[in-house]
N, C-alpha and C positions, 0 to 999 in steps of 0.2 A: 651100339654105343651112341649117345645122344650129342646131337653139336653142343648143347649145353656144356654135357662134360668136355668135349675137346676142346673148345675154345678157354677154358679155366685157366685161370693164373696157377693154378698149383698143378700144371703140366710144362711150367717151364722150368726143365731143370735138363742142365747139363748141357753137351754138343747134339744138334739137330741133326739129323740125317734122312736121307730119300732112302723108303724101301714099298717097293710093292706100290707105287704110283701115290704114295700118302708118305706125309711127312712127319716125323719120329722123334720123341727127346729120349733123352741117354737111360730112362725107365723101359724102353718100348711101348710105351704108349703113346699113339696115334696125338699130335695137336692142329687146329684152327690155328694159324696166324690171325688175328683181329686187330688190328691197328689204325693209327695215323701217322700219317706223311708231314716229316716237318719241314714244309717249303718254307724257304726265304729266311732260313736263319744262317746257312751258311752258303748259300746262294739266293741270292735275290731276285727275285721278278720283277716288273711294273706294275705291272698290272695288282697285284697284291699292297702296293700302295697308291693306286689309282692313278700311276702317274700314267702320262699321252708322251707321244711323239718319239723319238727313238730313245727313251729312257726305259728300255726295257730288260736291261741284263745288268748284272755286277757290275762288269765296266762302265758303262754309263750313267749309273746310278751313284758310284764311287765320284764321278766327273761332277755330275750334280751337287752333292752333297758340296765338291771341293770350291765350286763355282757359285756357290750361292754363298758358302760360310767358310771359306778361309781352310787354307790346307793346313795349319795349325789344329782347327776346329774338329775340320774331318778326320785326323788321326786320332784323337780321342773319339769323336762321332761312332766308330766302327767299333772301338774295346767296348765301350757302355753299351751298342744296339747288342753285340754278341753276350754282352753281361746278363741283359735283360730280356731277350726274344726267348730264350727257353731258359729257366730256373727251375730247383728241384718245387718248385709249385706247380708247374707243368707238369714234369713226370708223376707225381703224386697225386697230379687229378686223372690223368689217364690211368692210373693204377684202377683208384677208386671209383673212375667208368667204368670197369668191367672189361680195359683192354689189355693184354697179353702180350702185345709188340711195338714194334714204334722203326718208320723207315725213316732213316738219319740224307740225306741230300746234303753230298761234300762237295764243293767246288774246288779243285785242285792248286788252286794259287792261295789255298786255306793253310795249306801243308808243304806246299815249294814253293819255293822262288821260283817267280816269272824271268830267270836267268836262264844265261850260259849255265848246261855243268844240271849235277842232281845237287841241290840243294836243298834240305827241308828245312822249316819252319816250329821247330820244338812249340813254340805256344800255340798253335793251330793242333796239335797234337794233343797238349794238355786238355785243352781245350774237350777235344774226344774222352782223352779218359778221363775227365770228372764228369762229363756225360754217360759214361760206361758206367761209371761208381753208380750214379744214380738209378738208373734203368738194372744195373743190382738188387739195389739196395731194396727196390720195387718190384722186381719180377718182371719186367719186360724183354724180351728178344730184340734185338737189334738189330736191323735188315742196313747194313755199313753198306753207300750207296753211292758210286762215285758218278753224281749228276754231272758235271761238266770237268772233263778229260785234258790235258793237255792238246793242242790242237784243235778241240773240242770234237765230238762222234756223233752230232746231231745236226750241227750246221745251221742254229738257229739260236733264238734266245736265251733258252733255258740252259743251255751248255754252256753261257759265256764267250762263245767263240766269236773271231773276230773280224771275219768276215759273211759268215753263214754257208761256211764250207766246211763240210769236218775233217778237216785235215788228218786227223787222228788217223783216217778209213782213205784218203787219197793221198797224199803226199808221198812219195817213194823215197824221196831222199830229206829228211827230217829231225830232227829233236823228238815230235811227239810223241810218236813209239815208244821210243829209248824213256822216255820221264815215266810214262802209262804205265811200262812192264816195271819200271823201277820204283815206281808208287805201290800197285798192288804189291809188290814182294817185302818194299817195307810197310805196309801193310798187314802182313802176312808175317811178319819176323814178330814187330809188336806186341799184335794179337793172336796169337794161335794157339796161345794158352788163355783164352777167354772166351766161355761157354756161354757168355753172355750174349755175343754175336752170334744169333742165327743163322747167317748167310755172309757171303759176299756179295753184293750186287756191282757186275763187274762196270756195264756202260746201262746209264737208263736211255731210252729209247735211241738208241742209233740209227743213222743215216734217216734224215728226213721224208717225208712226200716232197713234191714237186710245192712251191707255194710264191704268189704273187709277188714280184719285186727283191726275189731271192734266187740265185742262179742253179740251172739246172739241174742233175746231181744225176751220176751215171748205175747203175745196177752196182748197189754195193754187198750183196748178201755173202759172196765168196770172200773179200775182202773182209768183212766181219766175221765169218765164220772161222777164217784164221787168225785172227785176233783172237778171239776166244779160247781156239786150240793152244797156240804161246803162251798167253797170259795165263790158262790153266797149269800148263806144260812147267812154267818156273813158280808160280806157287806153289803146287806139291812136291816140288823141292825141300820147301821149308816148312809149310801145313798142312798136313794131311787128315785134317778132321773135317775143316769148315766145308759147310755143303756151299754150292755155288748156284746162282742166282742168275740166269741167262734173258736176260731181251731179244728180242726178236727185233726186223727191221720199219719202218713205217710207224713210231709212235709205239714201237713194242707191240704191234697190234696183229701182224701176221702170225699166223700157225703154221702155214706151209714153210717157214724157216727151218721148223724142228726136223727136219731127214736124217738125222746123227744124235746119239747118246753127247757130249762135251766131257760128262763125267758121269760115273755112276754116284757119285752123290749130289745132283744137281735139281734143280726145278725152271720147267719153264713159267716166266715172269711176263703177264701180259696187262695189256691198260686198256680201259675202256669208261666213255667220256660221250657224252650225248649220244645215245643209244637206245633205240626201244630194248626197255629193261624185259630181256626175257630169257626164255631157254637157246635162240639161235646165237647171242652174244657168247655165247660158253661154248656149243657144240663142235666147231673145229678145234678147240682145244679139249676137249673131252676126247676126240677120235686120236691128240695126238697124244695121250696120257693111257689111251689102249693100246695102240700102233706102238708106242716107244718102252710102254711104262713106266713111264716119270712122272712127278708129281708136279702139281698145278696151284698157282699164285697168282691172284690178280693183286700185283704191289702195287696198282696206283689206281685211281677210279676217285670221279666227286665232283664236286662245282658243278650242285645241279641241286634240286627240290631233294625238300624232307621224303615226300611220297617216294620219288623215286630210287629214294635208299632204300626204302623199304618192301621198295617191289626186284632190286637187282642185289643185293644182298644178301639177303635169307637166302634168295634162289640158289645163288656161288657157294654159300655153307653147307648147305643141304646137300652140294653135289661134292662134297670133301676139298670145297676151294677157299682159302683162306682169303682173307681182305684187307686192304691196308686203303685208307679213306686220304684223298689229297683236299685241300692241308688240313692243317690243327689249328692256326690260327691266323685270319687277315684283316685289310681294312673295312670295317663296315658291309659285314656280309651278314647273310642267314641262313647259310651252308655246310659252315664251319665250327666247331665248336664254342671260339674262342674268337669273338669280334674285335677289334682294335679302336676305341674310338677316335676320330681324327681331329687332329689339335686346332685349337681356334688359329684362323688363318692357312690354315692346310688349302683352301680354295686358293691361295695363291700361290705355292708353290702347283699345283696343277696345271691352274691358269699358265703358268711358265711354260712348264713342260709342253704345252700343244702354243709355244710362240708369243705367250702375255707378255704385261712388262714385269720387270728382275726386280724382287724385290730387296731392302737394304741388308747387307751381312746383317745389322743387329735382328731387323724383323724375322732374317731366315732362322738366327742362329735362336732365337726365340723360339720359333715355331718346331723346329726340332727337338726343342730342348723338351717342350710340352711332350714331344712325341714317342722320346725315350723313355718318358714317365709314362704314356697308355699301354704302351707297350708290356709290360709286366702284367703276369697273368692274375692278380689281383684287380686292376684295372680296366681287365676286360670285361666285357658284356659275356655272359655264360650263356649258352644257347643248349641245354639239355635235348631237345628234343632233336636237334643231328644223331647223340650220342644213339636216343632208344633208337631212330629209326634204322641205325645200320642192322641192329640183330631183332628188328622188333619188334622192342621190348616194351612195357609201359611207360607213355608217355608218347608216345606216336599215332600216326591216324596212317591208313593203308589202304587200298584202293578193293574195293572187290574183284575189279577182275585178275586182282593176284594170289588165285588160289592155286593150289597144290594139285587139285584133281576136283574134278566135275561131274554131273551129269542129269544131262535134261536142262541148260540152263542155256540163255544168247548172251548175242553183244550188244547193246546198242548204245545209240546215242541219245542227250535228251530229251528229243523231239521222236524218241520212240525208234527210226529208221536205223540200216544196222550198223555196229562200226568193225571198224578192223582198228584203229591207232588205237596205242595203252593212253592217252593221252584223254581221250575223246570216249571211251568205253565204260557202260556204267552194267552192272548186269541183273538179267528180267529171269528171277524165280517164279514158277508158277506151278502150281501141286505137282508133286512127285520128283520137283528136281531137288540138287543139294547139289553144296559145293565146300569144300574142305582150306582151312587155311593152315599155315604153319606160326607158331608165336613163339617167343621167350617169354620165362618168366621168373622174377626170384623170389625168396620166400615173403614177401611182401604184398606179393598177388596184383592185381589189376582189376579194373573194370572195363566192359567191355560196352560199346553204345553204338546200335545199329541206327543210323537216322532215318527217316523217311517211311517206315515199313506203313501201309494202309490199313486200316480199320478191317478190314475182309480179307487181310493175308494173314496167315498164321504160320510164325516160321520159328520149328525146334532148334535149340542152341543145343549140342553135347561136346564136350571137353573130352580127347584123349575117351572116347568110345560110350563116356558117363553123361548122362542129362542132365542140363544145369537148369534150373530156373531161372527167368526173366522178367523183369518186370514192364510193361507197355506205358509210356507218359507221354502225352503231349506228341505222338505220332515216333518215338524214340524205342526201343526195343533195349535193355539196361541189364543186363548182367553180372555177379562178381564171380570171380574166378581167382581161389586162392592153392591152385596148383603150382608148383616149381616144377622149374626146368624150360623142357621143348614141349611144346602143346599143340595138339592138333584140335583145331575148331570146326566143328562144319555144320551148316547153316543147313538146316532140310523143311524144304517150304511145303507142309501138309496142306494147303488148302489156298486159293486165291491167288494174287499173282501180286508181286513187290520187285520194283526195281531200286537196287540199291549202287549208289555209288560210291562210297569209303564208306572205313569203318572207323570207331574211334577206341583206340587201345592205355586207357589213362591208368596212373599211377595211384589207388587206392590213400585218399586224404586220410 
């Protein structure tokens, strides 16, 4: 079966389940999770609106807003941003990219009161379920993701937590427990009759590294592994379908956490983030999806180069691992699908943030106001070529030295001497080698554009086993290719020697 077919919108249908180390909708058939992560819509970063200095969590970001524009302002500020950060124009462009899921980032004071006592928040709720309605009504999976925890389980800024301690994972005598296990269970009460949800993703990355100007943090993996066991232990009280979605400790980045099944309908959930894009990023989680036989999720991964979506993602597909790209949409990026333009005067709330001078309520509440209008994904800058590069597809450029299989070919670097980094690696065909790549494609086809090849190389293009023809211009190597699906390409250099560094994979005008 071909990732093409697995990762398909018309494979999501009904409750998800692990079986046999691959993950399953309610047909039995095998699906790719492919998705985006929607940071900052219901937890906030800084860094995602460029802000400096400790304006980098919910809390302080809420402090911001109230401090520049009047706590009248900011209580409406917060309904409109949430009006506006994700709209069914969002979920309907993700459809219409070819993705099949979408990981929701909850912040828990979204849905409780920051009280005494379990108190929840009905419009933080609704809120959820007309985003459910939507990602229905579209075919999307839902990976429900509780990013920052009561106490918070990270100890750092993306949890919201408030002092950079995850209290959730130290504290012995607490509230944050007691809210956590009482959230996912109404959680669990709510939605347990909605196939739309995927998973649960119970804590995203738990218990921090060690990191500069943030205090120490003692070996928490036992402590988190029983969290998981409780918080499993009283959902299936009340759900017993939803598959469950486990982090690991350090950025969700460790494999050696997985020593125990949690559930047998669970997947381990892991994140990787400036990384030589290659086969060693996967392989302790490959040995723990043999060792355990559960199935394998990189829920978060991104904020990095087009290229190197395209050299760490095929690779994660190919090897039966789904992808969820962090985020969907930010300020003034070329990462992300969905750019934010920033409002005139935005330099000075920045400016603030790293200590400028405070600009006037009217100026601030100006600048906001502009800001809530970019905000709408109408308003944004489209940036397609994120999209092809996660699976790809046309409209991407990819590196040579990310092919699939080899032989007879090097590494090197410009200057000819050899390389080892993906970064720095362009690679030297010379008679008799070949090298194979993996591609998408939909019925719309591509064309394919090898730069650089020299007058005295001669290098065969065959698609999926078949000979293509090529045309040579201007020192360019041109092909079209109107096969669908998964394609395998491979380059076999019959005569002379060509060193090629990317390739160019465009969308047929």
């Amino acid at each position: 079966m071909s990732v093409y077919e697995k990762r398909s919108r018309s494979r999501v249908c009904g409750f998800l389940r692990a079986e046999h180390g691959k993950i399953i909708n309610e047909k039995g058939e095998e699906i790719l999770l492919v998705g985006m992560g929607l940071g900052n819509w219901f937890l906030q970063e800084g860094y995602m609106f460029r802000f400096g200095g400790r304006y980098n969590r919910p809390r302080t970001i809420e402090q911001l807003v109230r401090d520049l524009c009047g706590t009248k302002y900011a209580e409406a500020f917060w309904e409109r941003f949430r009006d506006n950060y994700i709209t069914e124009d969002d979920v309907r462009a993700m459809a219409e990219a070819g993705f099949n899921s979408v990981r929701l980032p909850i912040n828990w004071r979204v849905v409780m009161e920051d009280e005494p006592g379990i108190l929840f928040k009905e419009d933080g709720f609704a809120r959820i379920d007309r985003f459910l309605d939507l990602c229905e009504k579209y075919g999307l999976y839902v990976c429900l993701d509780l990013h920052g925890a009561p106490g918070g389980q990270t100890g750092s800024n993306i949890d919201d937590s408030i002092d950079d301690i995850p209290r959730l994972l130290m504290d012995k005598s607490s509230d944050s427990r007691e809210k956590t296990l009482a959230l996912w269970c109404e959680f669990a009460r709510r939605y347990r009759d909605r196939s739309i949800i995927g998973m649960y993703d119970l804590l995203n990355e738990p218990a921090r590294t060690e990191q500069p100007g943030t205090p120490k943090l003692p070996d928490l993996r036992e402590p988190l592994k029983q969290f998981y066991r409780d918080c499993i232990k009283e959902i299936r009280k009340i759900d017993k379908r939803h598959m469950f979605s486990i982090e690991s400790h350090y950025w969700a980045s460790q494999a050696n956490f997985f020593t125990e099944v949690f559930d047998e309908n669970m997947c381990a959930h892991f994140h990787r983030y400036w990384c030589q894009p290659n086969i060693t990023q996967y392989r302790e989680f490959l040995d723990v999806r043999e060792k355990l036989g559960i199935a394998l999720y990189l829920g978060e991964t991104g904020e990095n180069t087009n290229e190197w979506f395209s050299a760490m993602y095929p690779l994660g597909l190919s090897l039966d691992i789904g992808v969820n790209v962090w985020p969907w949409k930010k300020m003034e990026t070329d990462s992300s699908p969905c750019s934010v333009k920033a409002p005139k005067g935005w330099d000075r709330i920045i400016a603030y943030t790293n200590g400028g001078d405070r600009p006037s309520y009217e100026e601030a509440q100006a600048i906001f106001d502009e800001y809530l209008e970019n905000i709408r994904f109408a308003n944004c800058k489209w940036l397609p070529r994120v999209i092809a590069s996660i699976t790809r597809s046309p409209g991407c450029a990819f590196r040579a030295v990310d092919y699939a299989a080899s032989e007879g070919i090097s590494l090197v670097k410009e200057d000819g001497s050899s390389a080892e980094k993906w970064e720095e690696s362009s690679v030297r065909f010379s008679s008799g080698s070949r090298a194979a790549y993996l591609l998408a494609c939909d019925e719309t086809g591509g064309v394919l554009t090898i730069p650089g090849v020299p007058e005295d190389a001669v290098l065969a293009l065959s698609v999926n086993g078949a000979s293509v023809p090529a045309e040579r211009k201007d020192g360019n190597l041109t092909a079209v290719i109107t096969m669908q699906g998964d394609i395998t390409l491979t380059l076999a250099c019959t005569s002379g020697t060509a060193v090629i560094d990317r390739i160019l994979w465009e969308a047929r005008v």
